[in-house]
C-alpha positions in Angstrom: -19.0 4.6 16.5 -15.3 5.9 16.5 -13.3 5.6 13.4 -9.8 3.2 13.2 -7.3 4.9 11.3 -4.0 3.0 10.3 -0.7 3.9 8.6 0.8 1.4 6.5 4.5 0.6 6.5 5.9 -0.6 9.9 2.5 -0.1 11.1 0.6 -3.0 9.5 3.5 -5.2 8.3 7.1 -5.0 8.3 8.5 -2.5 5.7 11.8 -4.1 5.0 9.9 -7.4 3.8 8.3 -5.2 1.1 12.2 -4.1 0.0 13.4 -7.9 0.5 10.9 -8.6 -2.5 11.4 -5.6 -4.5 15.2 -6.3 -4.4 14.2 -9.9 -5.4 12.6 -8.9 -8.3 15.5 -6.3 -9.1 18.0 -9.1 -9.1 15.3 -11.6 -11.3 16.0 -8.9 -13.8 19.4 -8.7 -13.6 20.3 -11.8 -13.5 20.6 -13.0 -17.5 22.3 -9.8 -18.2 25.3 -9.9 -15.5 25.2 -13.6 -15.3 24.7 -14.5 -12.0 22.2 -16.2 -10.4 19.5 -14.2 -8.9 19.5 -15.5 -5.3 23.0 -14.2 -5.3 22.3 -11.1 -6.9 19.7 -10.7 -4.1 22.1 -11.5 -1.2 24.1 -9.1 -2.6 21.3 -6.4 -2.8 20.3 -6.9 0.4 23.8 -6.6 1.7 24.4 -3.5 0.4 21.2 -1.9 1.3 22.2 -3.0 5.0 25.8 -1.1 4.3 24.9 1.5 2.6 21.5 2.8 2.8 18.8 2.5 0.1 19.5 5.5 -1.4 22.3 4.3 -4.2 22.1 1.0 -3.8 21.5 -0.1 -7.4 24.2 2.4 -8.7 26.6 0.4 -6.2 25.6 -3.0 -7.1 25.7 -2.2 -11.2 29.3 -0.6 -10.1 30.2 -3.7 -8.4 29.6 -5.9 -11.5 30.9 -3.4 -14.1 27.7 -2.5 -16.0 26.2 0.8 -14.0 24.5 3.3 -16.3 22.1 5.7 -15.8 19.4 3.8 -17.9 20.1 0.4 -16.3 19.3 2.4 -12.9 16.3 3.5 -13.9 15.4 0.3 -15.2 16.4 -1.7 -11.7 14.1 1.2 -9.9 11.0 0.1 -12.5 11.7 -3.5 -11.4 11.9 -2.6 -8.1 8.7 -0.3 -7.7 6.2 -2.7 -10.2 7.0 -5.5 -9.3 4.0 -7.4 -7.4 5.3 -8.0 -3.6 5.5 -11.3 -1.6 4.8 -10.2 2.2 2.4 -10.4 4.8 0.5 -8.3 7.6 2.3 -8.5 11.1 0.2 -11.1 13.0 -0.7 -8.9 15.4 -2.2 -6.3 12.4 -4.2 -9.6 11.3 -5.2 -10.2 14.5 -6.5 -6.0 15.4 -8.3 -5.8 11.7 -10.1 -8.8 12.2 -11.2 -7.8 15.9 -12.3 -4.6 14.8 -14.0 -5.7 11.6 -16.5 -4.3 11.8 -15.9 -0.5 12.7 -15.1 2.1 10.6 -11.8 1.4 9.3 -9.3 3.3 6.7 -5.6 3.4 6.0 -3.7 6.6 5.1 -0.3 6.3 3.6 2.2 8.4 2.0 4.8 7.5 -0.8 4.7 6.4 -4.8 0.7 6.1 -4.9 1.5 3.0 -7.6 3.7 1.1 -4.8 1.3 1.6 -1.9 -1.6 0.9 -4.2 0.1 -2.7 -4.9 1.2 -3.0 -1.4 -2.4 -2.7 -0.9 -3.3 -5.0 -2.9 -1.3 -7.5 -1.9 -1.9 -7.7 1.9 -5.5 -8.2 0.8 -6.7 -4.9 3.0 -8.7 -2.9 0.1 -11.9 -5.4 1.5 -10.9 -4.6 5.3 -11.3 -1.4 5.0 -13.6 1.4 4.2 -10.8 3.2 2.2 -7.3 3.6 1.2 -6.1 7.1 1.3 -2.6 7.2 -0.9 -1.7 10.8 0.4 0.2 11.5 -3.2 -3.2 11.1 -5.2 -4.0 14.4 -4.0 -0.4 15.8 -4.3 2.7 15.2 -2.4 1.9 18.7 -0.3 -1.1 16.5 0.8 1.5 13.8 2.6 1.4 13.7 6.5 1.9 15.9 8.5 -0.7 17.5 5.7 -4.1 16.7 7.8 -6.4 17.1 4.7 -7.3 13.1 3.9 -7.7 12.6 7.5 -10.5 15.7 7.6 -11.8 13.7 4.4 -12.4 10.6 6.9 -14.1 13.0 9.0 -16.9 14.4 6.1 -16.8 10.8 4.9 -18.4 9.3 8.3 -19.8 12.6 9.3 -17.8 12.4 12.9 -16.0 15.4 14.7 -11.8 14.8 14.4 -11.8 14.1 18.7 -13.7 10.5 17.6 -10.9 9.2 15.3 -8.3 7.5 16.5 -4.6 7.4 14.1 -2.1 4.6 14.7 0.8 5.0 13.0 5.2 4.4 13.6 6.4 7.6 12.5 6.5 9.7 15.3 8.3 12.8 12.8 5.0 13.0 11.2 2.5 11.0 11.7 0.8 13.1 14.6 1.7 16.4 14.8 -0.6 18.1 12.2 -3.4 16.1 13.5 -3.3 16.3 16.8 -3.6 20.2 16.4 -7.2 19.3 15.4 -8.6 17.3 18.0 -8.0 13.5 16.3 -6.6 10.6 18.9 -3.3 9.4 18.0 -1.3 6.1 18.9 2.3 5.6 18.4 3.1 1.8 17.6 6.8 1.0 18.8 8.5 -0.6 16.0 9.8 -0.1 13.0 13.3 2.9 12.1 11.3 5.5 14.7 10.5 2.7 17.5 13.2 4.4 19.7 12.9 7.8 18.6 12.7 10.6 21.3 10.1 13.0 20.1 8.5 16.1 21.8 5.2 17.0 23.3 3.8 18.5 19.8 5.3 15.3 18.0 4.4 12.5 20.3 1.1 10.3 20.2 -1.3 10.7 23.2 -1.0 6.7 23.9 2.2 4.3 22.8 1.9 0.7 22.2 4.3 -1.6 21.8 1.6 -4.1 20.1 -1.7 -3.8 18.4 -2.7 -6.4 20.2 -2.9 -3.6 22.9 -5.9 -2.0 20.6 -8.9 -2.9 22.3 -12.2 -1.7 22.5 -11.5 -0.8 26.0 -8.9 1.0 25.0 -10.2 3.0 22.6 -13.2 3.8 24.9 -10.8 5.1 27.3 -8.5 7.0 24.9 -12.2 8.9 23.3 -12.9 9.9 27.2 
């Protein structure tokens, strides 16, 4: 039976809602020590992210309010990445999982292994699937475009790499050191990469625009 592997963020539920409730429970934190409420704090957090990128925006907002220090950073991005998340699989990712329930199924995911593991966790998927591969367990030279946890699936079910199927958002680097090997790949049109132009070597062999596309038929015709 061909194996269903799926990336995790923007693949299986909207990214930005995992953020929404980390900055949530940034600004929970926050909130007795700057004296503001924290649905405002939040609004604000979420503003700035919008503005600015994610990349300093707790230094901005502690600027904005008059208390940044490097300590109080660090403590927002410990908020931020333990807090337990409130979020939920795209529909049509509850909808594929359940259809396909019982095949072979596995995510692979990079980033903090302690985040995805409670991402994880809370969408419920460590029973849907056979395993969770958190690239960063094995090292962060072991993240995609690394193919080595995906040639793990293949010892683990004993198949060749040309009966696996990948379906993932990032078309940087989700496919192209797989693809190399043989493994099917299916690019899922949403998320920061949805309109990305990629080339040949870069590019999954199908694009979807729903996994509500995934079918058994599908896949069938994909493995020929």
């Amino acid at each position: 039976m061909p194996v269903l592997v799926f990336d995790l963020d923007d693949t299986l539920y909207p990214e930005l809602s995992y953020v929404h409730s980390g900055f949530r429970a940034v600004a929970a934190f926050l909130s007795p020590l700057l004296g503001v409420p924290a649905e405002t704090l939040a609004a604000g957090i979420i503003a700035e992210e919008a503005a600015q990128g994610r990349g300093q925006v707790f230094d901005n907002v502690l600027r904005q309010h008059g208390h940044w220090s490097k300590a109080l950073v660090a403590a927002c991005l410990r908020a931020y990445r333990q807090h337990l998340p409130t979020f939920s699989l795209y529909s049509d990712a509850e909808r594929c999982l359940t259809r396909f329930a019982d095949w072979p199924l596995y995510l692979v995911t990079d980033g903090h292994k302690e985040v995805q593991a409670r991402k994880v966790a809370a969408l419920g998927l460590a029973g849907r699937v056979r395993h969770a591969y958190l690239t960063n367990r094995y090292g962060r030279h072991r993240a995609k475009p690394d193919p080595h946890v995906f040639q793990l699936i293949c010892r683990r079910e004993k198949v060749e790499p040309n009966q696996v199927i990948y379906v993932g958002d990032n078309v940087r680097k989700d496919f192209v050191g797989i693809k190399p090997l043989g493994f099917r790949t299916v690019r899922i049109l949403r998320g920061n990469y949805a309109h990305y132009e990629a080339d040949a070597a870069h590019e999954a062999d199908r694009r979807i625009h729903s996994l509500d596309e995934l079918t058994a038929e599908f896949v069938a015709d994909l493995l020929r």
